[in-house]
Structure formats: C-alpha cells, structure tokens
N, C-alpha and C positions, 0 to 999 in steps of 0.2 A: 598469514595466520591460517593455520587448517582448522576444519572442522572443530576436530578434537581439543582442539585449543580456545574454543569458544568457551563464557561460562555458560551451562545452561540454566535456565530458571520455566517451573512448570506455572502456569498461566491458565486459570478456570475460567470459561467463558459462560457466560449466562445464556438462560433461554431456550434450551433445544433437551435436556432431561433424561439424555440417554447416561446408562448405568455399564460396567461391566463391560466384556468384550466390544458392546458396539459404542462407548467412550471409547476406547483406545482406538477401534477403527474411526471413529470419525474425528479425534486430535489431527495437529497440522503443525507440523516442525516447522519455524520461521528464523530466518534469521533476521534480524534487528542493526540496520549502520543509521547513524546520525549523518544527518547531512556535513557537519563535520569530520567523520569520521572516513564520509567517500571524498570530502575533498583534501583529506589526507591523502587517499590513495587504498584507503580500505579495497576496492571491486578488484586490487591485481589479488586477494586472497583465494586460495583452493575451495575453499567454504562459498565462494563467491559464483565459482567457475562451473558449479554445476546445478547453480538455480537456474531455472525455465520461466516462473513469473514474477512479477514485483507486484508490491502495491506499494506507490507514494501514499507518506500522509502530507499533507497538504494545509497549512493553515493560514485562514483568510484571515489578518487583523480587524477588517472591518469589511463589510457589503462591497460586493461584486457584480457591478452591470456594463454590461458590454456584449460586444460580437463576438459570436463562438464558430469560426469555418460557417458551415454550409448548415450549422444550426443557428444560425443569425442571432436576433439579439437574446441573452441571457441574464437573470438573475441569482443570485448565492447569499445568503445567509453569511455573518460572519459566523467563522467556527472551523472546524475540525472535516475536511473530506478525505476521502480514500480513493486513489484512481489504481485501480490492477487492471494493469498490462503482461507485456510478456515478449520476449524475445529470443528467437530459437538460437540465434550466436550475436555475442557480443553484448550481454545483459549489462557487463559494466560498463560500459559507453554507452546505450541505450538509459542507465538510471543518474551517470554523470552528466549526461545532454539535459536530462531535465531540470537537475537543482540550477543550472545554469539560467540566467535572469536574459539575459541576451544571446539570442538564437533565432534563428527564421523559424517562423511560424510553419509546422507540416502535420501534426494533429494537434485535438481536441484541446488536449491537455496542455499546449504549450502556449492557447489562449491565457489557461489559467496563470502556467506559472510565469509567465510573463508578465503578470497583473501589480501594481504597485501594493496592493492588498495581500500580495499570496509569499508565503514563506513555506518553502520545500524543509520540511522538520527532521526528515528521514526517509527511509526503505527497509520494508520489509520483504524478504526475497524465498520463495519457496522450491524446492527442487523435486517435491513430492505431489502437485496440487496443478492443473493448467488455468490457465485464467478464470474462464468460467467456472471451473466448479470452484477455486477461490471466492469470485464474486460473490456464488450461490454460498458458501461458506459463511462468509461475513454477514451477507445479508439475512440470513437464518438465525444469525444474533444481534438482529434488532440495528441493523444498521439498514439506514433508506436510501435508494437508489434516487436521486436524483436528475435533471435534465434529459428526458427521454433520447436515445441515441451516443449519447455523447460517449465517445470510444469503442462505441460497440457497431459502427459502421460494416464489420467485416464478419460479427459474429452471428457463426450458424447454430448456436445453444438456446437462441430465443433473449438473453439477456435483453432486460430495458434498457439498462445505460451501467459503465463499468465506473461509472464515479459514484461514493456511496457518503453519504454525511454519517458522521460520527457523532450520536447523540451522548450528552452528558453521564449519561447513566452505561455508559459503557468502562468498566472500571477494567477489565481487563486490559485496553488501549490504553488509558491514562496511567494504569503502573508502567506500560512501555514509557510511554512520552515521559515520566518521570525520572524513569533509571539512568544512571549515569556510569556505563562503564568506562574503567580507566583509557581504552579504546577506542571507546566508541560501536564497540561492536559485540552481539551478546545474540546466542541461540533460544530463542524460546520455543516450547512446547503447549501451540494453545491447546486445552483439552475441552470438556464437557461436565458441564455440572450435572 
C-alpha cells in the first residue's frame, strides 16, 4: 500500500495551544498499523519503508512487576504505555520483533512485551519526527514518562525514559485505539488545539 493510499484522518491533540502557522508547524503525520495489520504483513508497505521512528502502544491487562535489564526490579500500572524507538534500516522487522511474545530478551522494552500482562495493540510510525523529539512531542500532551531510563540508555536529548503512560484523558489516542480500518492501516495527522 503507498502512502497515498492510506486514509487520512486529522487528529486535535490537546494541551499545547499553538494557533496558526505554528499549529501546522508543530502537527506530526503518523502512520497507525494494528498489530494485526503488521502480522499481516502491512511493514512490506512503501508508507512503511520510509519511517525512521515508531512508537508501540502497549497495553498492560493488569499490573506489571518484575525485572527490567540493568533497571532491575520494576513496577507499571495497568493501562495504556507508549514506548518510541526508532530504527535507521529495517523499521519493519525492528516493530515485527516486538509484537512477537517470544523472543530473547536485548532491550528494555522486550521485558515489557514479553510480559503475560502486555498486549502490543499497534505502531505508530513517523518519517517526519526522530525519537526524541517524538517523545518530547507526546509528552507536551500530557503524557507521563515513566520508569527513569528505560530505553533511553543511548539517548544524548536528555530524555528521562522513552516509555510514556497514556492517561485516560487522552482522547486523541483513544480515537486511534478505536478506529477500525478495513486494513488495518490508516495515516493520521496529529495537530494542535
């Protein structure tokens, strides 16, 4: 599927108040697969092929305690996380490796989706945005970074940690989590209220 062939749907995010040209400069074209959708086979798409970051969403059924790597023991909240990563080649194998339940353990994040608690929901994939300034993105709309460190081992942006909880009052996310395209796969445009 290319690009253009995506639907797109525009996506007001709360919280940050910019108006006018600098709303449009600070929107973020994302593209949206179901975890469905990539174990179809959605990452061979062109739309695919030239994102640079991802963010899993990640949802824990219930409370999560355990060892996290070289962050030892950890706690999580049930609910809704966000982990943005990023892969300079091979994004779609880097976001299929993750929905996968069984796989060796080599970061953070593969404590998580390992966890009999975590269900990989989807990926949203950006070709506009690098990790960190996604993070600082999400986080500027009221999303909480989480577990100090956790995936942010290698980052020189200062991030606290590249996993972010997803609170309820995030209605922008939850129309994603909602939307059901016939493929599984859909471009959104978050912008700025």
């Amino acid at each position: 599927m290319h690009r253009a062939e995506c639907p797109v749907k525009q996506i007001t995010c709360p919280g940050v108040g910019a108006t006018g040209a600098a709303a449009a400069r600070d929107a973020v074209r994302l593209l949206w697969l179901t975890a469905h959708a990539i174990e179809a086979g959605a990452l061979h798409s062109a739309a695919v092929q030239t994102a640079i970051t991802y963010v899993l969403v990640v949802q824990l059924g219930h409370s999560f305690a355990g060892v996290i790597g070289k962050l030892g023991w950890c706690r999580l909240q049930q609910g809704y996380y966000l982990y943005v990563g990023s892969a300079r080649r091979g994004i779609g194998q880097r976001v299929a490796r993750h929905i996968r339940h069984k796989k060796v353990r080599r970061w953070h994040i593969d404590y998580l989706t390992t966890a009999t608690a975590a269900t990989v929901v989807g990926a949203l994939l950006s070709a506009e945005r690098g990790e960190c300034a996604l993070q600082k993105f999400l986080r500027e709309r009221g999303c909480q970074p989480v577990l100090p460190g956790f995936g942010a081992s290698d980052c020189s942006s200062g991030c606290e940690s590249h996993l972010l909880r997803l609170n309820d009052q995030h209605s922008f996310l939850a129309d994603l989590l909602r939307s059901e395209a016939q493929d599984g796969v859909q471009t959104f445009v978050l912008g700025t209220s």
